[in-house]
N, C-alpha and C positions, 0 to 999 in steps of 0.2 A: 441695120437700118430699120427693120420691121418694131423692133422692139424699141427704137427711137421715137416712131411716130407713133407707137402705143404710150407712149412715158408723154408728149407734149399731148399727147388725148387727153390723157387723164389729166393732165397740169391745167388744159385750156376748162375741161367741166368742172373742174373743183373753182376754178377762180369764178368763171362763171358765176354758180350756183353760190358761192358765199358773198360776191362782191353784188350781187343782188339787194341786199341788205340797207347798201349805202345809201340810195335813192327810195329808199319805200316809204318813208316818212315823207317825201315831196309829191311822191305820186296819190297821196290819198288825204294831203296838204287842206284843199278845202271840206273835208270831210271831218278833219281833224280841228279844222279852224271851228263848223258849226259846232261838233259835239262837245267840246272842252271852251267855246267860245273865245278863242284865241284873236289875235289884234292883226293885222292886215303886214306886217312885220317879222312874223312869226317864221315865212317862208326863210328869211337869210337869216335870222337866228337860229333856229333849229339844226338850217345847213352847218351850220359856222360851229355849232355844238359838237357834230359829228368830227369836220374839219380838226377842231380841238382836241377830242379825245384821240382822232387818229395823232396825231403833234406828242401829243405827250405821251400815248402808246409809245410809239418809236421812239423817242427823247429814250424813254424809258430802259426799253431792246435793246438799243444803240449802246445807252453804257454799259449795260448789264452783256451786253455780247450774245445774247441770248441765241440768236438761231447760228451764231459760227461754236457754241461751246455743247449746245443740246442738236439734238434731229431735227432740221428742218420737217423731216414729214408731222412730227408729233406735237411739234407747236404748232403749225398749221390746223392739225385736228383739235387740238385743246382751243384753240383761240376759234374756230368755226362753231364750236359749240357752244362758247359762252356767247358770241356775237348773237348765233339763233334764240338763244334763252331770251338776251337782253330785250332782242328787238319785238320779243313774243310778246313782254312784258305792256306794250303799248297798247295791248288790246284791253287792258286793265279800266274797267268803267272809272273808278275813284282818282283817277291820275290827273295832276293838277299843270300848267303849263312848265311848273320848276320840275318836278316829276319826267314830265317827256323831255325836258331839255338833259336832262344826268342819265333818261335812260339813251336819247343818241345819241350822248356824249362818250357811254359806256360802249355803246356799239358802235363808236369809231376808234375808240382805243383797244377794242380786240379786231379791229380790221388791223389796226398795225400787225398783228400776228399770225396775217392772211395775207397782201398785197405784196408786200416788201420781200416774204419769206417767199409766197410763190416764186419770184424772182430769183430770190438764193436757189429753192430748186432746180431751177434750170439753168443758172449760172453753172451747177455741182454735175450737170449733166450733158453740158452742152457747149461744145470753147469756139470752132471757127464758123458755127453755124448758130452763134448765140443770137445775132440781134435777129434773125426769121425767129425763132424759138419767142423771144419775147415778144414779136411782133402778134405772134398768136396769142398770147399772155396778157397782151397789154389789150389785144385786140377782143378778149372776153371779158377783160375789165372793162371796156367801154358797151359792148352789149348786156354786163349785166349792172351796168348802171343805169341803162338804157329800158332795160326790162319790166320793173317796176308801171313804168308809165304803160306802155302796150297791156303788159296782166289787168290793169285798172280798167284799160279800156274796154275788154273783152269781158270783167266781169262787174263792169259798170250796173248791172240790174240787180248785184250781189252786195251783202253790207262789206264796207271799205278793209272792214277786220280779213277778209278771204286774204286782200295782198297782204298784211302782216303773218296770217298764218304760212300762204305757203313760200314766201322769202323766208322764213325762217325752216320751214322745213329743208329744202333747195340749200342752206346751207350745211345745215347736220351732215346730205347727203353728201356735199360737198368734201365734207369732212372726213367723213368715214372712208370716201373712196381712194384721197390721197395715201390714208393713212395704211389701205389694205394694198393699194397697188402701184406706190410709188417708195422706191427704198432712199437709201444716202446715194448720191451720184459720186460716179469715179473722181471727178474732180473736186469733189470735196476735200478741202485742210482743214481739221477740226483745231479750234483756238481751244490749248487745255488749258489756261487759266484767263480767270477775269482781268483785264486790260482795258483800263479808262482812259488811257494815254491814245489808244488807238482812235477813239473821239475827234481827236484835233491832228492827230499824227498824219494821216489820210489828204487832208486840206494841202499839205505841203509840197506835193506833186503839179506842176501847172499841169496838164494834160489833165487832172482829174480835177482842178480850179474849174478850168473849162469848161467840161461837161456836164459840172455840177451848176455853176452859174447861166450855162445855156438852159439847163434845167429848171430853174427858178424862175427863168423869165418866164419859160413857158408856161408854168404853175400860174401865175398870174395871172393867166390868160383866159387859162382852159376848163375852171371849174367856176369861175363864175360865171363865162358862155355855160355850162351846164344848166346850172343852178337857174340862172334866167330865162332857159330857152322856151319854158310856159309863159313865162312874160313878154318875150318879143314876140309871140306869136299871136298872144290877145292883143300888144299895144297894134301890133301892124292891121289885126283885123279890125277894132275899132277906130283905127286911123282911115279907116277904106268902107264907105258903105256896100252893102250886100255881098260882103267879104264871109264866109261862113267856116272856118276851120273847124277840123278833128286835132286840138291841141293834143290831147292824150299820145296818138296816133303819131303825130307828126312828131313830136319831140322825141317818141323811142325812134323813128326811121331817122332823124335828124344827128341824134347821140350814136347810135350804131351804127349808123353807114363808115364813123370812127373807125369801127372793128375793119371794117374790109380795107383802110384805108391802112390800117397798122401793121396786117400781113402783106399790102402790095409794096409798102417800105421797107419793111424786113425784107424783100426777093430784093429791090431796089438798091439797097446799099448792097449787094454782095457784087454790083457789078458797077456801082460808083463810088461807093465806100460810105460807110457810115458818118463820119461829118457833115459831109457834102450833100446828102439827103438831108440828114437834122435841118443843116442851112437852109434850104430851100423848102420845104415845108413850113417851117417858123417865120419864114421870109413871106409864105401864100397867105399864113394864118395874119399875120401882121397886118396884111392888105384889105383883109379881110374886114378888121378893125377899122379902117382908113374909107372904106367904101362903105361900112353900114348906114351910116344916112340918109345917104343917095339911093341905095337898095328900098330903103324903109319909104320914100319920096314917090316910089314904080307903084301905079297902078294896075299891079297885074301879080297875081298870087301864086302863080307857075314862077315867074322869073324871080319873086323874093324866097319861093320853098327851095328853087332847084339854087340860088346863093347859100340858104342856109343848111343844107347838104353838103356843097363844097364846103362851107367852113366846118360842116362838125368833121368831117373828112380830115381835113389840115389842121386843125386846128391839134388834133391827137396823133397825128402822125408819126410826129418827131420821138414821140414820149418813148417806146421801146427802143429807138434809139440813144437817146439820153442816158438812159439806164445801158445799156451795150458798152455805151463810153468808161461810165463810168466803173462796170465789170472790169473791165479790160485795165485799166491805170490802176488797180487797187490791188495789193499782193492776197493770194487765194485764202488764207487765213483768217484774213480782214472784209472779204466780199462781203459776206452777207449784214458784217455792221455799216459798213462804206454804204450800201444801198439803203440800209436804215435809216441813216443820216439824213442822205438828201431826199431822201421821202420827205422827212420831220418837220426839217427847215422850209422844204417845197410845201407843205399842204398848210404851215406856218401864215404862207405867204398869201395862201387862198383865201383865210380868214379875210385878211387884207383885202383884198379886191372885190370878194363878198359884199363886207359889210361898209363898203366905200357903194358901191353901188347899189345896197340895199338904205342907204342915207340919201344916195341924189334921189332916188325912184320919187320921192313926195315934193322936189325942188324942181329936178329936171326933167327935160321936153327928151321922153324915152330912144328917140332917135339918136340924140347926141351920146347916149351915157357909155356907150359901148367904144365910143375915139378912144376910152382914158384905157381900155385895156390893150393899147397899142404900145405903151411903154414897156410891157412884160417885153413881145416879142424885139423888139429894139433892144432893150438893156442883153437879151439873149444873142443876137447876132453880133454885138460889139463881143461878147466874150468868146465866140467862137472863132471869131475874126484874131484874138491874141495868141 
């Protein structure tokens, strides 16, 4: 057991420190808008670039079988290091808006080779106690998307370049560590030849339909609350006079409080079961959607922060779940492409929801835009229902 909870250490700091990456382009968003004079738009493109490249990463992995035919641990370190390089690359004075859009485009398609695979390693390592194990996994994913914004905030008196340089180091580190202290899990089935057939083969299972379409709703949901959640926190302050937030501040405690919510699901399904959590978290997040209005309407900045806490809470809860699901329906062989997959398809869908709410943002009355990501969690509950 000791050297269990050393293997999910290491698993939880390396996603950490690389998946940090993801958000530092956002967290230092106005900084990047003065210096490169970028358009008030740039925030959900840029996103949606990262979004992309992670899509076609995985698309990529997924046929190529990548992490079921080579070492999870060594693609993890090969893809952390090119992600740190890429993301370093923005500190580059000559970089033109097309420029930063192909390099976080580059640095979401070597997160495909970080998020999905982390996963494979602990699928490889961990069977009746998998969705806690993810629940930490998924739960450092969400602090270190989280991160970005808090580093800004602390070295707000420092040029914006500090968060590029040290997310990119934090992932190197990331890299190195899996790669020196994390080997192949017992339960690894190494795929010894390429199999493109396993692409669609997978789909064919309903239990893994399921879990993967529960998954998608939730996709829809959950990264465009990300991606906005500096925006609902200026629209609500300028909706409220002598309303004075620490966006910065708030948006890391708002996305990370995720993390704690991820590991208290992981203990939670071991003693209600894995569905049955998903359900009802995707069911809170949903409501979530349904009630922001009215939240947004509350003249009092306690009762809309301690709302936007429970949702960043719910809103990520179900996710290591999800992924559990669908570990479990997919033959061991097939795991770590099976999770490639519905990463692909899921962060596919984000675009979507993005760049739908990055279009109302100059039409609509900001209160209302967030109803429309109520369909994610709905279309997800109907498939877990089947």
């Amino acid at each position: 057991m000791k050297n269990k909870n050393w293997i999910v250490t290491i698993i939880v700091l390396s996603q950490f420190s690389c998946i940090s990456l993801w958000f530092a382009g956002n967290a230092v968003m106005e900084d990047l808008m003065i210096d490169f004079d970028l358009k008030a738009n740039a925030l959900g493109h840029l996103t949606s670039a990262v979004q992309f490249g992670f899509i076609i990463g995985t698309l990529l992995f997924a046929i190529l079988t990548i992490s079921d035919r080579f070492s999870p641990s060594r693609v993890f370190f090969v893809n952390a290091i090119l992600g740190a390089l890429v993301n370093a690359l923005i500190i580059l004075q000559g970089n033109t808006y097309a420029s930063l859009l192909l390099l976080r485009f580059l640095t979401g398609f070597f997160l495909a080779g970080i998020y999905p695979v982390g996963m494979k390693i602990a699928a490889d390592h961990f069977s009746k106690t998998l969705g806690v194990s993810l629940g930490f996994l998924v739960g450092a994913l969400t602090l270190g998307t989280g991160f970005p914004h808090i580093l800004r905030n602390f070295t707000s008196e420092l040029p914006w370049k500090t968060v590029i340089v040290i997310t990119s180091l934090l992932a190197v580190l990331g890299g190195m560590i899996i790669l020196l202290f994390v080997k192949d899990g017992p339960y690894r089935e190494k795929s010894k030849e390429f199999d493109v057939s396993v692409f669609m083969r997978v789909f064919r299972k309903a239990d893994f339909r399921s879990a993967a379409f529960g998954y998608f709703g939730h996709m829809w949901e959950l990264y465009a609350l990300w991606t906005f959640i500096p925006i609902i926190l200026y629209n609500f302050q300028e909706m409220h006079s002598g309303v004075n937030l620490n966006i910065p501040a708030l948006s890391f405690i708002i996305i990370s409080s995720g993390g704690v919510a991820c590991v208290i699901s992981g203990y939670i399904s071991l003693r209600v079961g894995t569905k049955k959590t998903a359900f009802t978290a995707l069911l809170l997040s949903g409501l979530c959607c349904i009630l922001s209005p009215i939240l947004f309407q509350i003249d009092n900045p306690v009762i809309f922060i301690t709302f936007m806490v429970f949702w960043g809470m719910v809103v990520v809860a179900d996710s290591p779940l999800f992924s559990t699901l669908v570990a479990q329906n997919v033959a061991g062989e097939a795991k770590g492409t099976a999770l490639t997959i519905v990463n692909s398809i899921g962060f596919s869908i984000t675009i979507l929801s993005i760049q739908l709410l990055n279009s109302l943002s100059t039409v609509m009355r900001a209160e209302y835009m967030f109803l429309l990501l109520a369909a994610g969690p709905l279309f997800g509950l109907i498939a877990l229902k089947e």
